[in-house]
C-alpha positions in Angstrom: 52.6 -87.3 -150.6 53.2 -85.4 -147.5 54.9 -86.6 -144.4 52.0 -87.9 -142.0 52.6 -86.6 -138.1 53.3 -90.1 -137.1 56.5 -90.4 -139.3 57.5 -86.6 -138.1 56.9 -87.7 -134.8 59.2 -91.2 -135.9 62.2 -89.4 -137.4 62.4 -87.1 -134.9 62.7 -89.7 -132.1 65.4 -91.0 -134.9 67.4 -88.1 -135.2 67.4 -87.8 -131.3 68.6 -91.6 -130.8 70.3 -92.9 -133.6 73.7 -91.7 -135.1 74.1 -89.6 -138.3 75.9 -92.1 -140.1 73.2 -94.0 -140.6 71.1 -91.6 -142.9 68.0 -92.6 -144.9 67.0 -92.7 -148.0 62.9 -91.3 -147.7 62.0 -90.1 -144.7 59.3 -92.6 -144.3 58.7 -95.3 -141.3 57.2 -98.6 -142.2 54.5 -100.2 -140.5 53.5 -103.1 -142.4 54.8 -104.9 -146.2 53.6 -107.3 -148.3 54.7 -108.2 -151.9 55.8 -105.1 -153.4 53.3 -102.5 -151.2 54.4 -101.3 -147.8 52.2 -98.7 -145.9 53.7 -96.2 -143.7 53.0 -95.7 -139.9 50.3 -92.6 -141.0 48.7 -95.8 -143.8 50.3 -94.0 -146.6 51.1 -96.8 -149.6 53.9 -97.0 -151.9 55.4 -99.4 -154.0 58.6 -100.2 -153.0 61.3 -100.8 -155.7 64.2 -100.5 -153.9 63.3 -104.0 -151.8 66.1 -103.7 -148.9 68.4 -102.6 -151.4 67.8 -105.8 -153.4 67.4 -108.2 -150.3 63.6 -109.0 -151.6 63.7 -110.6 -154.5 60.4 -112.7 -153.3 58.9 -109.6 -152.1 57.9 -108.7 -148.0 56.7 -111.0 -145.9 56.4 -113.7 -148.4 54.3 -116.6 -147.1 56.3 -119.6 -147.6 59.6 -117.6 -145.8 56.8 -116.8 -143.0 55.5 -120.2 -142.6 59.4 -122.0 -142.7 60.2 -119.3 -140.3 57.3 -119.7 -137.9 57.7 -123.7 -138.1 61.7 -123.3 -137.3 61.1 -121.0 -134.3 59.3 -124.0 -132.9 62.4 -126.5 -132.9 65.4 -124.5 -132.8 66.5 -120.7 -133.0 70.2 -120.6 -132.6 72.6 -123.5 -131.3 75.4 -121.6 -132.8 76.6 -123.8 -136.0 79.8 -123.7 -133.7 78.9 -124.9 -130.6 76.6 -128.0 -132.5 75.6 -128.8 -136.0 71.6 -128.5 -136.9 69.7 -130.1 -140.5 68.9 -126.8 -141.9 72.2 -125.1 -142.3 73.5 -128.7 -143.9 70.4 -128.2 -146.1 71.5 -124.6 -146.9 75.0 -125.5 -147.8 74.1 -128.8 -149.8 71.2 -126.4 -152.3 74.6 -123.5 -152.7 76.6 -126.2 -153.5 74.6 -127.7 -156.1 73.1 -124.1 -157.3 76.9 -123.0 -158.1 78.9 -126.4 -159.0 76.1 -128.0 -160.7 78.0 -131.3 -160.1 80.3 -130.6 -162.2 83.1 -131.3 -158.8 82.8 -130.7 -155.3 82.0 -127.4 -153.9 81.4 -126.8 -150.1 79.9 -123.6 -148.2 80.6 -121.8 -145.0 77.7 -119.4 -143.7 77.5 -115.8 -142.2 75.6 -113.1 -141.2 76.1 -110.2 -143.3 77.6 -109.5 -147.4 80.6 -107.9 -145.9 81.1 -111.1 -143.6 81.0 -112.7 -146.7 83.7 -110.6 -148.4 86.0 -110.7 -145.9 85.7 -114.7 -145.5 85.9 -115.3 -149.1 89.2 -113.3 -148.6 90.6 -115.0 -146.1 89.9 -118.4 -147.8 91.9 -117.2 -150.9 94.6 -115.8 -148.5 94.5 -119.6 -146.6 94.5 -121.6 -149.7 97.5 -119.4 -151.7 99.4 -117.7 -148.9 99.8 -114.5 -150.7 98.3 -111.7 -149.4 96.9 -109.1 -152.2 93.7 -108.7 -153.0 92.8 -106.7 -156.5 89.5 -105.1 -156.5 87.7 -102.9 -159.0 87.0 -98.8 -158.9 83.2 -98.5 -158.7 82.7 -101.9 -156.7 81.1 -101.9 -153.5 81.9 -105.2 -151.4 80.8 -103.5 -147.7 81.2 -101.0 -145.0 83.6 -103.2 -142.7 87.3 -102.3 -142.7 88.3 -104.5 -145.3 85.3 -104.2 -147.1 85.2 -100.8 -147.8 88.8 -100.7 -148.6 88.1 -103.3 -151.4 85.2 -101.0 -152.2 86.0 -98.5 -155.3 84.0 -95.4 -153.8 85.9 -93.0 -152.1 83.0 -90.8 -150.5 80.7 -91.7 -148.2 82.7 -95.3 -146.9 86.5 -94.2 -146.8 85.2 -90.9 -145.1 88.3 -90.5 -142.1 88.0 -94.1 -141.5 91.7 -95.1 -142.1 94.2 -96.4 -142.1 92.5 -98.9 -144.3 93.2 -102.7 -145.1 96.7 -103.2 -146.9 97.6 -105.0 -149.9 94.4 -104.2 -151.7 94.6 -102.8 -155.1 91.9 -101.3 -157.4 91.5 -101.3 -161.2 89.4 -100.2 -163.8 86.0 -101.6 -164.8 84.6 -102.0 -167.8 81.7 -99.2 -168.6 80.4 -99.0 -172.1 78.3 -96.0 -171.9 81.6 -94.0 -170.5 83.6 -95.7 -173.4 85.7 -97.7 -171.1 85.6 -101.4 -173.3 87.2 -104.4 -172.0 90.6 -104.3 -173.8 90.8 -100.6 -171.5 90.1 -102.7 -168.3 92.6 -105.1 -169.0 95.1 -102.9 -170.1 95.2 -101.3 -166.5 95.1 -104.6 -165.1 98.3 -105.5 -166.8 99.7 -102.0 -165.9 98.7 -102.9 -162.5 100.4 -106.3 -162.4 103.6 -104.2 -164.0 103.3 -101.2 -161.5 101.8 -102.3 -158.3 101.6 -105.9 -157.5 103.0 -109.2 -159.4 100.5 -111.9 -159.9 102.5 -114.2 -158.3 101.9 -111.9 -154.6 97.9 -111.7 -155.1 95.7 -114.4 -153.5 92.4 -112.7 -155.6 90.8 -110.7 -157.9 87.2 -109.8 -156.6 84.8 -108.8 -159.1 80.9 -107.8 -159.5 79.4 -109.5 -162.5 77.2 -106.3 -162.4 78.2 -103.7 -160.2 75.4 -103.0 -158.0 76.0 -99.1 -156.0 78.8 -98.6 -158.9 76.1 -98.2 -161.5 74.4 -101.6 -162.4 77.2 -102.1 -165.0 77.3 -105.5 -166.2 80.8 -106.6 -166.8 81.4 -107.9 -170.4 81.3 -111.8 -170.9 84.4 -111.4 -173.0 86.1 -109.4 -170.3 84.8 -111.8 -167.5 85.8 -114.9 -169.3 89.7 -113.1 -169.7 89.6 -112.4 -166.4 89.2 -116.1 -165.7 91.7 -117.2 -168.0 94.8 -114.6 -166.4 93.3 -115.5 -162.6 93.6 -119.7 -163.9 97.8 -118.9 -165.4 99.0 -117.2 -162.5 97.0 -119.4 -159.3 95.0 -115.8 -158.4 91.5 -116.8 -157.0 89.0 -115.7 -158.4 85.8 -114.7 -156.4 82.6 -113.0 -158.2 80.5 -111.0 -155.7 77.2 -111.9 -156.6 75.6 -110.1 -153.4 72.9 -107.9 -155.0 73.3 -109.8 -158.7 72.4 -112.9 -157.1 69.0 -115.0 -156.4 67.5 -114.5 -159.5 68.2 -110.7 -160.2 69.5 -110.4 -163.4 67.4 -113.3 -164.7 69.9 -116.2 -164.0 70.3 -117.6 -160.3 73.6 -115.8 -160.4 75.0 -113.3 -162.9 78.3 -114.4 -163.5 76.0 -117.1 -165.5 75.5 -114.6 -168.3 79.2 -114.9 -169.2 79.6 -118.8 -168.9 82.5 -118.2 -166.2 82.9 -120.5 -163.7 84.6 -118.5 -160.3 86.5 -120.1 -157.6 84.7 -118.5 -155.1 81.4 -116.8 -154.8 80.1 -114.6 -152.2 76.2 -114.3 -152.0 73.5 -113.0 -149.0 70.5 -110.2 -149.5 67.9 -111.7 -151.0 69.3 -115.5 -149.9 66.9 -115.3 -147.0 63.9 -113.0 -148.0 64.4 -110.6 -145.9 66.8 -112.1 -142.8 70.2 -112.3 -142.3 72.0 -114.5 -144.2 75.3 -114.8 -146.1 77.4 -117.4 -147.6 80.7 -118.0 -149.5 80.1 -121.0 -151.6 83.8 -122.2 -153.6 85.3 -125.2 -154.6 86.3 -127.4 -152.3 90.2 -127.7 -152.1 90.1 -123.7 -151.8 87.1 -123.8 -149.2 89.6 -125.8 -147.1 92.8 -123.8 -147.0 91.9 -122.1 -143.3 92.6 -124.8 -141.0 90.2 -125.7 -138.3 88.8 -122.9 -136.5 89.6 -120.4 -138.8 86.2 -120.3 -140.0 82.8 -118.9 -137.9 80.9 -116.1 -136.7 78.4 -116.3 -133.6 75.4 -115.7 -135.6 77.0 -117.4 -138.7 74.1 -119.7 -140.2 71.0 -119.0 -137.7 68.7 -121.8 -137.6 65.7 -119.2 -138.5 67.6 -117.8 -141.8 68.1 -121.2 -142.7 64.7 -122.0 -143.0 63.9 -118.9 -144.7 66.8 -119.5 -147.3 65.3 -123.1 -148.0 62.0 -121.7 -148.6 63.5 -119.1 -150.9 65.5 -122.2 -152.9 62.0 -123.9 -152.7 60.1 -120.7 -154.5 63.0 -120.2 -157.3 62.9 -124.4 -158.1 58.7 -124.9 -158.6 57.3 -121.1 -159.2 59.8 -120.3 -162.1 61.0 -117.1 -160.6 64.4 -117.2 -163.5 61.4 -116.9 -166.1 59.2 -114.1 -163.9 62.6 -111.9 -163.6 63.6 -112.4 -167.3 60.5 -111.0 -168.4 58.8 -108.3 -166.0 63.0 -107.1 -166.3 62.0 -107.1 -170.4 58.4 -105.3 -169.8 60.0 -102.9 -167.4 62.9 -102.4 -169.0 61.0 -101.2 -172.4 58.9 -98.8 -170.2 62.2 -97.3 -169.1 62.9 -96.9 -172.8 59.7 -95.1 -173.6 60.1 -92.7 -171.2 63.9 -92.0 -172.0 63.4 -90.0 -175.3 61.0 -87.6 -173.3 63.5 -86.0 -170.9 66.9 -84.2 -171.8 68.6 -85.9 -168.7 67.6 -89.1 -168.8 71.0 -90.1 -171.0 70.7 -94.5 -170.2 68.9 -97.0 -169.6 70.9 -100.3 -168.9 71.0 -103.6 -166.6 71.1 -107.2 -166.8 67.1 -109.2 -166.0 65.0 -107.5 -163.4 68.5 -105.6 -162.2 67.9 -102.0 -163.9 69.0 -98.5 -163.8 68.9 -95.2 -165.3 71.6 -92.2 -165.4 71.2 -89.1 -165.6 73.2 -86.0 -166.6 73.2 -82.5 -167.4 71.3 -83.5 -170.5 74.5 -82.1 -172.5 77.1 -83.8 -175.3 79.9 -84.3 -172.7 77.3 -86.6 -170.4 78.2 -84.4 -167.2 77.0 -86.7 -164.3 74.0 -84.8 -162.0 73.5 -85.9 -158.6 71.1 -83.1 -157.6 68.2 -83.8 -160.8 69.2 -87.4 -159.8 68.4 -86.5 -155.8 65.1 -84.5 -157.2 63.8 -87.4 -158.9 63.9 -90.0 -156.2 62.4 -87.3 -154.0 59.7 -86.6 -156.8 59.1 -90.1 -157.6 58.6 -90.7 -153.4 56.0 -88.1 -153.7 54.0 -90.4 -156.0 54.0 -93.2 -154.1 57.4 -95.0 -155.5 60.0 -95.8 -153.6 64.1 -95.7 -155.4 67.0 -95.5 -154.9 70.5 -93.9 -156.2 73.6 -95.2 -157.6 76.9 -95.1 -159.3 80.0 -93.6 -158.3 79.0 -89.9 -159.5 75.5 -90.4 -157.7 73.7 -89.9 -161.0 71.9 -93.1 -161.5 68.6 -94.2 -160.3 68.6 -98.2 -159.6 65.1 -100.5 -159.6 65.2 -103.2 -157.1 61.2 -104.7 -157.1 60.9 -108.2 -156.1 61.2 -110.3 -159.2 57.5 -111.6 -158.7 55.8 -107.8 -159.0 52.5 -108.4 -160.4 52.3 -106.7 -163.8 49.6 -104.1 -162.8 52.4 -102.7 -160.4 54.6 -102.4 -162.9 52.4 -100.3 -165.1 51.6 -98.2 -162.1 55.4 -97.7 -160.7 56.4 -96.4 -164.5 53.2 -94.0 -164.0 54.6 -92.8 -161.1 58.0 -92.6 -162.9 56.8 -90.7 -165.7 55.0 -87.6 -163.5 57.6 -87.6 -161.2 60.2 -87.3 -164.9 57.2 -84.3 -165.7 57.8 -82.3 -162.7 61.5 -82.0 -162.7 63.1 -83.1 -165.7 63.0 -81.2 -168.9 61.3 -82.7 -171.7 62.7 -83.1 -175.5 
């Protein structure tokens, strides 16, 4: 699919106006989305599987978010939750408290604007609640592109860059990865080494943790390695927060993933697909911890918008009476075995692993020693764009190709996206 003049014309005036830090991944300008279809400005289609980098789980432009938006913006659009309360951030708050505590004890929520917001409240609540002040992080996790948030992220190249001096007291270890042979009892190993070499537990206010790692790789940490990380965070007072900003609202099959591993965290941090589509974030924890910062410690101008509200509520709305858990669990099975047929046919394509409808592929050299290869992986997304399907890459070596549809694709698109998949594998990927 060639570029159209309209897009040329697009990225030029880009290139011209906007930074180079913020790159793109296709060089393709939207015009108009719906479901998992968007057409460019020259009315070129393509399925979109990368979905805002997993921020449409209910698909573009999905009615019910539209109409709860459209309804909103005729009452109120922003009071500021600081300046005066309003219904629907109440109503947001009350659905995360239930969604993560399950009335089991009392949870509360504060709301933000952005996953990195997020991440650095949920770190200043742990630091509130415990006075200590390190943080432990793991290599591979992403967790945003603030200061703070990209020193807790465990990617060196392309958020570190010269951006330093980062964030102190922040300390990375090792994350489980089965397909590199890294097993749990490795991970926790160099968590104890850390505790012996680095920091005591008794100085760290949290360990934060992806129950899948989303631009590390879409590896899903092991529930017997999640479930010793909660019992080591529970004996020594640590906090423990599971980032569930891309795993979360249905992705991986369960309304969170840290479900899979029958965990219960202390804190969690979710936004992306929360809002279908606007900005929205959220750290939802129990409530003693919730309340360490004293008044006013807490906020953000844009923290809780009146619009994303209703647009979050509509989401809620679509997961509780259209059985979204179900949809995920199985177009994630149906797509998932397509990724499996096609596997065996190409030399590089070396795994195929994820947790529901959250799903990647690596790629490598196609030798014994699994080198990593960033520039098939790079070849592929640009062949696959060529056919009409957009993806995306992941994983710290930039090898992996990551799947990101809204949970609700229609089956049909499914069929046609590993079509796509399959040419763009013929035309530069070696076959078997």
């Amino acid at each position: 699919m060639e570029m159209g003049a309209n897009t040329a014309n697009l990225m030029e005036l880009k290139n011209q106006n906007v930074p180079r830090g913020l790159v793109n991944a296709h060089p393709v300008a939207i015009e108009t989305a719906s479901g998992t279809e968007l057409w460019d400005v020259d009315g070129q289609r393509y399925l979109d599987f990368v979905g805002g980098i997993g921020v449409l789980n209910v698909g573009h432009s999905h009615p019910a978010v539209v109409k709860a938006v459209n309804d909103q913006l005729g009452k109120i659009s922003h009071p500021c939750a600081q300046v005066a309360i309003y219904e629907p951030y109440i109503k947001v708050a009350q659905e995360l408290n239930a969604l993560v505590g399950k009335g089991k004890e009392q949870y509360k929520t504060v709301l933000l604007s952005s996953g990195a917001e997020a991440v650095e409240n949920a770190v200043k609540i742990a630091r509130g609640y415990t006075n200590r002040p390190a943080v432990i992080s793991f290599r591979g996790g992403f967790h945003g592109r603030t200061l703070l948030g990209s020193t807790l992220t465990g990617m060196s190249a392309p958020y570190k860059q010269n951006f330093g001096p980062l964030a102190a007291e922040v300390y990375h270890t090792v994350y489980p990865n089965e397909f590199r042979g890294i097993t749990s009892e490795d991970a926790l190993d160099a968590l104890n080494e850390l505790f012996l070499t680095d920091v005591t537990p008794d100085r760290v206010a949290a360990i934060i943790i992806e129950s899948v790692q989303g631009d590390g790789g879409f590896l899903q940490a092991p529930t017997e390695f999640m479930q010793a990380l909660r019992d080591i965070t529970t004996e020594h007072g640590i906090v423990l927060i599971c980032d569930e900003i891309q795993a979360g609202f249905g992705r991986t099959g369960t309304m969170f993933g840290y479900e899979h591993t029958g965990v219960q965290p202390d804190l969690v941090t979710t936004a992306k697909s929360l809002a279908g589509g606007l900005p929205l974030s959220a750290v939802v924890g129990k409530a003693d911890i919730m309340d360490g910062p004293l008044p006013g410690g807490l906020g953000g101008t844009y923290g809780g918008n009146a619009l994303a509200c209703a647009a979050a509520l509509a989401v809620i709305d679509l997961y509780k009476n259209e059985d979204l858990l179900d949809l995920s669990r199985r177009n994630g099975e149906f797509f998932k075995a397509g990724l499996n047929d096609i596997m065996p046919k190409f030399k590089e394509i070396a795994d195929v692993r994820g947790a529901g409808f959250m799903l990647a592929m690596e790629l490598t050299k196609g030798d014994d020693a699994l080198t990593p290869d960033a520039d098939i992986t790079q070849s592929l997304i640009d062949a696959c764009r060529a056919e009409g399907l957009l993806v995306i890459k992941c994983g710290t070596y930039r090898n992996a190709i990551r799947f990101l549809p809204p949970v609700n694709t229609p089956q049909e698109q499914l069929i046609e996206a590993l079509s796509m998949l399959e040419r763009a594998c013929k035309k530069v990927l070696t076959a078997q």
